[in-house]
N, C-alpha and C positions, 0 to 999 in steps of 0.2 A: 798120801793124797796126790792128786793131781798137780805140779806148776805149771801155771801159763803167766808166759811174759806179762811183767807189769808196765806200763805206760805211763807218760804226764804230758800232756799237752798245754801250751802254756801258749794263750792269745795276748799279741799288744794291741795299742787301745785303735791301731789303722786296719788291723785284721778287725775289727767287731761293729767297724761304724756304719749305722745303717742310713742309707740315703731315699731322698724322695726327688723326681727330676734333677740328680746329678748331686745334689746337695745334700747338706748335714737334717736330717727330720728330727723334729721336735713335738712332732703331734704323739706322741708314741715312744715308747724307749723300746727296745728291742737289739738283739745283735745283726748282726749282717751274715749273709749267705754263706760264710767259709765258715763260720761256730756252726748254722744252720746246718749244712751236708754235713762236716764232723758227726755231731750230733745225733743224726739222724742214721749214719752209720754203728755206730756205738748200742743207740739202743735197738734199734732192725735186727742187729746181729749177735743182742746181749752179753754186750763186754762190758755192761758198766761196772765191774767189780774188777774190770782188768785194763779196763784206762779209763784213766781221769784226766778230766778238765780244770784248769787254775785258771784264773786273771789275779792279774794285781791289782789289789785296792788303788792306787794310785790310777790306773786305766780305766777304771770306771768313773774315777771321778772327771778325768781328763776328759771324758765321753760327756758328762753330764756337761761340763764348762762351754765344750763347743756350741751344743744345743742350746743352751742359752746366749750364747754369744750369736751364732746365726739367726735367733727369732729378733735380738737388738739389731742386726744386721737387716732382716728384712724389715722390720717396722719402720725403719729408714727411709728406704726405700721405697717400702708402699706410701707413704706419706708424700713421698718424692715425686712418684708418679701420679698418684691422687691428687697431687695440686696444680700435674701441669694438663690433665684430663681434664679436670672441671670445669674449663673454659671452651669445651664442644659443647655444640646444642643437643646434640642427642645422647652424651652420656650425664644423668643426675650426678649431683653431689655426692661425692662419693666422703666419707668420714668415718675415723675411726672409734671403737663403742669406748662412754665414755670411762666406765669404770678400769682402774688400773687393773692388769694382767698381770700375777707374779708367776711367770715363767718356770722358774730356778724351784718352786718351790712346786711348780706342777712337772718338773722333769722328777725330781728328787721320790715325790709319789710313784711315779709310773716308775721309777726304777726299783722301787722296794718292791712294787706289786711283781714285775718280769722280776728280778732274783729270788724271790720268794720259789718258784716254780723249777728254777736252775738247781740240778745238781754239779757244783762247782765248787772248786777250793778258792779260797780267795788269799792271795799273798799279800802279805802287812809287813812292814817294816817297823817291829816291834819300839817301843820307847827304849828298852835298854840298849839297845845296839845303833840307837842315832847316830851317835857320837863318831862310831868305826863308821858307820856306813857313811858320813859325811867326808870323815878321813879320806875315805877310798875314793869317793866323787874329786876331790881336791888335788889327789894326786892323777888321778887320769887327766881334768883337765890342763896338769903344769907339764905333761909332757911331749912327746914332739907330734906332728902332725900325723905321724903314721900309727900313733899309739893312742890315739883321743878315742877310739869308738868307744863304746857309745857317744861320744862326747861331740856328735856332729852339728852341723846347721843346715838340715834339708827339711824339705816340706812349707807348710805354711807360714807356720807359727818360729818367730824368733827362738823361743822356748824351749824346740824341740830339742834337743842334744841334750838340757838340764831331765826333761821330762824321759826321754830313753833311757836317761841314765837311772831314774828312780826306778823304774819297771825292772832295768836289770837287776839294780842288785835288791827287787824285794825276789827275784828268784833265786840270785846268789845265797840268799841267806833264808831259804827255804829250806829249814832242817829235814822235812821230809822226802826231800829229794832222794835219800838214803835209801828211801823204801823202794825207787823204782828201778829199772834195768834201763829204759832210756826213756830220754827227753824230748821232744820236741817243740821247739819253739818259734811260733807264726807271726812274722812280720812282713810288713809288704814295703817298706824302708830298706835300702840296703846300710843303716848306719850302727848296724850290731856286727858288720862283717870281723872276722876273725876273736868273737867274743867266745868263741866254743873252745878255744885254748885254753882262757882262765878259768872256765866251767870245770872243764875237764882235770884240771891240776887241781883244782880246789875240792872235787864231790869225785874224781875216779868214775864217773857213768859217761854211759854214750849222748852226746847232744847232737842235734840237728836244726841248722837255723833256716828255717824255709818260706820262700816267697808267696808260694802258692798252697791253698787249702788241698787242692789233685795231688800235689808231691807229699804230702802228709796221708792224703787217704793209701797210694799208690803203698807209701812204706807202711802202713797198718796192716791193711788188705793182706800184704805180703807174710809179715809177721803172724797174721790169726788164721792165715789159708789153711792152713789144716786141722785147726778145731773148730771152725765154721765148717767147714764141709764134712767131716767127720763128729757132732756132735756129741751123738747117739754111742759113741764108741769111746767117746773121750768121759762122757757120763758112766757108762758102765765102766770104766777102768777105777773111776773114784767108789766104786761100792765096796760094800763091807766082803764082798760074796771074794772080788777080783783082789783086794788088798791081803785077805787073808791067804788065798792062794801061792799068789808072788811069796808074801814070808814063810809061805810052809816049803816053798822049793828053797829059799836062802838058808832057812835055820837049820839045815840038813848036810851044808858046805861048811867045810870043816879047815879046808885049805886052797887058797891063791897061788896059780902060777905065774911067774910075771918073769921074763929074761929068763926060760929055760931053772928059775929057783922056786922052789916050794915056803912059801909064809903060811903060817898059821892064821885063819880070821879070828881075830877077836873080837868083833862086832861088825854090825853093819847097818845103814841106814838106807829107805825108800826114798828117794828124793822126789822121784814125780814116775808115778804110776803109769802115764802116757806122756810120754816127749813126743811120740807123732805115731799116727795110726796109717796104715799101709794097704792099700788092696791088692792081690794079686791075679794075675791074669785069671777067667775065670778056665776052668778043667773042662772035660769035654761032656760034663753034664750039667753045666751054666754054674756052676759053686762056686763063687768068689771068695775066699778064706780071706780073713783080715789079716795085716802083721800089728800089735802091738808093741811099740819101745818104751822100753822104761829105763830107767835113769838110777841107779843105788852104790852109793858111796860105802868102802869097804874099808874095814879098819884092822892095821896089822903093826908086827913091829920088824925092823928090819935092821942090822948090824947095831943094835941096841938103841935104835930110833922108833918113835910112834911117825907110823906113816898111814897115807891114806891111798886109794885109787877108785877113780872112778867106772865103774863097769854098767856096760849096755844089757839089759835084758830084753829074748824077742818070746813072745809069747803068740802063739798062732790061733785064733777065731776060727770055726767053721765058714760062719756066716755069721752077717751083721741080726739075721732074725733069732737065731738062735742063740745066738754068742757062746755056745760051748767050747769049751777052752781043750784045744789037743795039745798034752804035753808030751815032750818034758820041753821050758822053756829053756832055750839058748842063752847062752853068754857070749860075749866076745873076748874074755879070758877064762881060760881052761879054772873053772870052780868045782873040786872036789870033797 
């Protein structure tokens, strides 16, 4: 089969907040513009099976707290203003209706309806793992000022450094993280700065902590440029027609040369059918041939070791209409 890089993109609750006139909106639940572009790249260019979106439970709830905290906030306010209006002759009595509004319980609706629609992972910090997880919060904030991130106090809310801290580590202890090749994670705080060291010793994958929703697309885009623009080529490398081919050129090699010595193969595995698809110049009757890479792990033994090596296969397309396949395909180590 084919491998294409796996992704996680992982939003805090400052990347998803959506505003109305500069502030927190509450008529509506919804993400904000940097999930939105994400998003809308992802399925445009149909990678949903090859990156995914998380939020942490905690983020969302965080999201819900504000909205209702800024409708108490504005009702305030309007009341504020409304009493010191009513004393013009030309504006009526202005009053608010009299029946109470439960806010909290009309964000909490409109947030089940909008996730209901989202394909998203949602990160939890399970019950059995309280206990460590609290541990670890306890000890980041007993040490010195240069070691506290998350553990900061910027932004609005006094809160904020407790509330970073939960977000991270329902990713820290995101068992699935295992499944991806990297990370990316969207805050527009700088108080996660140097948290991709502990990511990294802890889960061995690549993290990136980024400001901006562009600097995430910028490393996607980069990432998927050759099977977006190559589709059509990366499709037909996954069929029965192309897989059977590739193994009937392998299961015909008999021996690996590697340092001028001869090993025996004694098996060998397809790793990814197309690592990246190639066009070359076109010849002088407009034929653009495709180059195919593929990826196949080879298994030998060697001073009475099982060993492995990884070897490139280039397989050459006439054309993208035809896809006929001219062999014999290449190696990048002499395979006899």
């Amino acid at each position: 089969m084919s491998y294409k890089l796996k992704t996680l993109i992982v939003f805090d609750s400052n990347s998803l907040r959506s505003t109305d006139a500069r502030e927190v909106a509450y008529s509506f639940f919804a993400f904000g513009r940097p999930f939105q572009e994400i998003e809308k790249f992802i399925l445009e260019n149909k990678l949903s099976e090859d990156i995914h979106i998380a939020i942490p439970s905690w983020a969302i709830e965080e999201l819900k707290d504000q909205k209702q905290r800024q409708y108490k906030t504005d009702i305030v306010e309007f009341q504020r203003l409304a009493k010191r209006l009513s004393g013009l002759p030309h504006i009526p009595e202005i009053t608010l209706p009299e029946i109470e509004f439960d806010c909290a319980a009309y964000v909490v609706e409109k947030a089940q309806e909008y996730l209901a629609t989202k394909a998203i992972r949602l990160l939890e910090i399970k019950e059995e793992i309280a206990n460590t997880v609290l541990r670890n919060m306890m000890v980041r904030v007993m040490k010195d000022e240069n070691k506290k991130a998350p553990f900061a106090h910027s932004g609005k809310y006094k809160d904020a450094g407790f509330k970073d801290n939960v977000v991270w580590e329902s990713l820290m202890n995101f068992q699935d993280v295992k499944n991806y090749d990297k990370v990316f994670f969207l805050s527009r705080d700088g108080d996660f700065k140097n948290c991709e060291v502990e990511f990294r010793e802890r889960w061995q994958r690549h993290i990136s902590i980024l400001k901006d929703e562009n600097n995430v697309l910028v490393e996607i885009k980069k990432d998927y440029e050759n099977y977006i623009n190559e589709r059509v080529i990366h499709d037909f490398a996954q069929t029965e027609y192309f897989r059977d081919y590739l193994y009937d050129e392998l299961k015909v090699k008999s021996v690996i040369l590697i340092d001028s010595k001869e090993y025996a193969i004694e098996n060998f595995v397809i790793i990814d059918t197309c690592k990246n698809a190639n066009r070359l110049p076109p010849d002088e009757d407009g034929t653009e041939n495709i180059k195919i890479s593929s990826e196949i792990r080879i298994f030998f033994t060697g001073k009475g070791e099982k060993k492995e090596q990884l070897v490139s296969a280039t397989t050459l397309l006439w054309d993208d209409e035809s896809k006929d396949i001219q062999p014999p395909t290449e190696f990048d180590f002499e395979l006899s």
